[in-house]
N, C-alpha and C positions, 0 to 999 in steps of 0.2 A: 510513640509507635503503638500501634493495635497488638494486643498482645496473641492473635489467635490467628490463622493465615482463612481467609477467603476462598470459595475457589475461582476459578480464573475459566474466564469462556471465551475461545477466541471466532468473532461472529463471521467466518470468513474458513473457506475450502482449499483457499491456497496451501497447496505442498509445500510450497518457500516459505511461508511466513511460521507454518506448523512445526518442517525442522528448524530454521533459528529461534521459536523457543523452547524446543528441544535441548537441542544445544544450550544455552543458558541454561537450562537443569530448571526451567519454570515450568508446572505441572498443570494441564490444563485439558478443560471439553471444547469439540469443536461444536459448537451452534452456528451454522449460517442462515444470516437473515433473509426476508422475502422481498427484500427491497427492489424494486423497478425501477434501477441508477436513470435508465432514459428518459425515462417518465416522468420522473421526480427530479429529476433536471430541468427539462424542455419548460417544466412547470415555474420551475424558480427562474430560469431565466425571463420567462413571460411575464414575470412577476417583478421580478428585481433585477434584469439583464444579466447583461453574461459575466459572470466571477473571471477572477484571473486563476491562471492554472492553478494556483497555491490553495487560493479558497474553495476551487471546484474542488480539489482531491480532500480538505476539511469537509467539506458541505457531505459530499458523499459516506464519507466517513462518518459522521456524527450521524446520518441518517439509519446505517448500518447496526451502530452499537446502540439507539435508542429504539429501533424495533426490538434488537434482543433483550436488552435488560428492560422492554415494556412483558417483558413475557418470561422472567425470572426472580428471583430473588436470592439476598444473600452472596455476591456473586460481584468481584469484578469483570467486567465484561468490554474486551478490547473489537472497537471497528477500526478499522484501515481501509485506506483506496490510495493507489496511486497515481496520476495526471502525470504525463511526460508534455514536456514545452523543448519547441524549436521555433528560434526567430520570431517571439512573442506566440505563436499558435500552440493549443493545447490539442495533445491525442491522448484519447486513451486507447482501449483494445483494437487490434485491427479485425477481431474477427475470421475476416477470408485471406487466401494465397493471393489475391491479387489488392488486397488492401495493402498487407505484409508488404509486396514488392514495389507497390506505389511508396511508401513511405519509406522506404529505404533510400527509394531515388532522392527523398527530398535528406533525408539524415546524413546521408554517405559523406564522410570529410567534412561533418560538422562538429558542433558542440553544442549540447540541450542540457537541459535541466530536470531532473526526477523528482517529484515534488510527492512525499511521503505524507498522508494525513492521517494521523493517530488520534483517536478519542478511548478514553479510561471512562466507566462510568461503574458509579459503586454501588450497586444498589443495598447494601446493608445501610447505605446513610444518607437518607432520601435521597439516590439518586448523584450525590455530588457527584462533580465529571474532574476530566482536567486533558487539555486540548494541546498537540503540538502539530505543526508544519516541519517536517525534514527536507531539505531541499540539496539537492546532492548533483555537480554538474558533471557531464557525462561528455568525453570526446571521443568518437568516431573514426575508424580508420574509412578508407576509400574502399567501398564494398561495392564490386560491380552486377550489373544486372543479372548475372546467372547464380552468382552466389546468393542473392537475394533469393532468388525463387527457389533453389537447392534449400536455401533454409527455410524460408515459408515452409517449403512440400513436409518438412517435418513436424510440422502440425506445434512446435515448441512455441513460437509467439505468438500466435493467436489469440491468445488470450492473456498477453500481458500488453502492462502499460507502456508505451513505446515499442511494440514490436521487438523485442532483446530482453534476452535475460542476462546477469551476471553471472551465474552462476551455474550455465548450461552451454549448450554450443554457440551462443550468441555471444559470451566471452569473445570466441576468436576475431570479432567485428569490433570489439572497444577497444580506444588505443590508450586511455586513461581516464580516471575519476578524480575528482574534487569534494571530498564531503565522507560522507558514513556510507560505508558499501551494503550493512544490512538494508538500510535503506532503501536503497536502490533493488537489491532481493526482494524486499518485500515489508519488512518491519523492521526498524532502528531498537534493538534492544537496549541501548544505551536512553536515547531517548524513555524507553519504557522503564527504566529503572527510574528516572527524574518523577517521571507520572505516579507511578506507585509511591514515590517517598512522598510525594505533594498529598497525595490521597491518606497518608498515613502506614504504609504499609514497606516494606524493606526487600528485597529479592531472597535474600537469604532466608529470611521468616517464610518466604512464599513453596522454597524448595525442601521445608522442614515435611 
C-alpha cells in the first residue's frame, strides 16, 4: 500500500454522492467536469452505436473523471454517471415536469435496474484508472398520475437518473431494492473501497 494518502476529487456536483463520501469519513474537493454527456454520446453512438445501459453509464463516467484528472495532478480523481434501464430501455435525467410524469407512467409497478458507473483515475501514477459497473435492481410500487406530477412539481427528480431518489421523497414510490442502495444514491462506497485498494491505496490511510 502507498504509504502517503492522495487527495481525492470527486468530478461531480451531486449532493448525494458528496454526503456518502462524507459519511464514509473520505476527505475530498469537489471538481466538476465540462463534459457535454449529450454531445459526446450522440457522437459515440454515431461512431460505435448505442451501448447498453451498463456501458453508457461507464462511458459517461470515464469521460467525467478523464476531463478532470486531464487538468490535475497528484490526485485521485473519482467520475460517476448513472443510466436507469426499464424493459431493456435506458433513461437517464428527465430534466422537465412533464418528462418526470411521462416516465413514471411507464415505471409505475415495475422493476428497473440502476446501473452505477464508477471510474478511479490516479493521477500520481501516470494516470492508472480502475473501472466498476454497479448494477442495483429497483422495484416500484403503483404510483398514480397525480402523485407523479405532485412529485415532479417538486423539482427533486429532475435531475436524477430514473426520475427517483432513494433517499428523498421518491423513497415513498420504491417498494424494494436488490443490490447496493448507495448505489442507487449516487455512489457505491463499498464498490469504491475495492477501487482504491486495486489502485494501491486503503480508506483508512485516505481518512488519516
Amino acid at each position: 500500500m502507498t504509504s502517503t494518502a492522495p487527495a481525492v476529487i470527486l468530478a461531480s456536483t451531486s449532493p448525494a454522492r458528496a454526503r456518502l463520501l462524507k459519511n464514509a469519513l473520505i476527505p475530498f474537493q469537489v471538481q466538476p467536469s465540462s463534459v457535454d454527456e449529450e454531445s459526446e454520446l450522440a457522437r459515440h453512438i454515431e461512431v460505435h452505436g448505442k451501448p447498453s445501459s451498463a456501458d453508457e453509464a461507464l462511458f459517461l463516467a470515464t469521460l467525467k473523471a478523464e476531463a478532470v484528472a486531464s487538468e490535475t495532478a497528484g490526485a485521485l480523481v473519482i467520475g460517476c454517471d448513472s443510466v436507469f434501464e426499464v424493459e431493456g430501455v435506458s433513461y437517464g435525467k428527465p430534466y422537465t415536469i412533464d418528462e418526470t410524469v411521462r416516465r413514471w407512467s411507464l415505471m409505475s409497478g415495475k422493476t428497473g435496474i440502476l446501473h452505477t458507473g464508477q471510474v478511479v483515475i490516479d493521477t500520481r501514477t501516470n494516470s492508472h484508472r480502475s473501472s466498476r459497473i454497479v448494477s442495483t435492481e429497483v422495484r416500484f410500487a403503483n404510483v398514480t398520475p397525480e402523485e407523479a406530477l405532485a412529485y415532479a412539481q417538486t423539482g427533486e427528480p429532475l435531475q436524477c437518473a430514473g426520475a427517483f431518489t432513494l433517499d428523498g421523497r421518491g423513497s415513498t414510490f420504491v417498494a424494494g431494492i436488490r443490490g447496493d442502495a448507495n448505489a442507487v444514491i449516487g455512489i457505491s462506497t463499498a464498490a469504491l473501497r475495492d477501487q482504491f485498494l486495486e489502485l494501491g491505496y486503503s480508506v483508512p490511510l485516505l481518512t488519516l
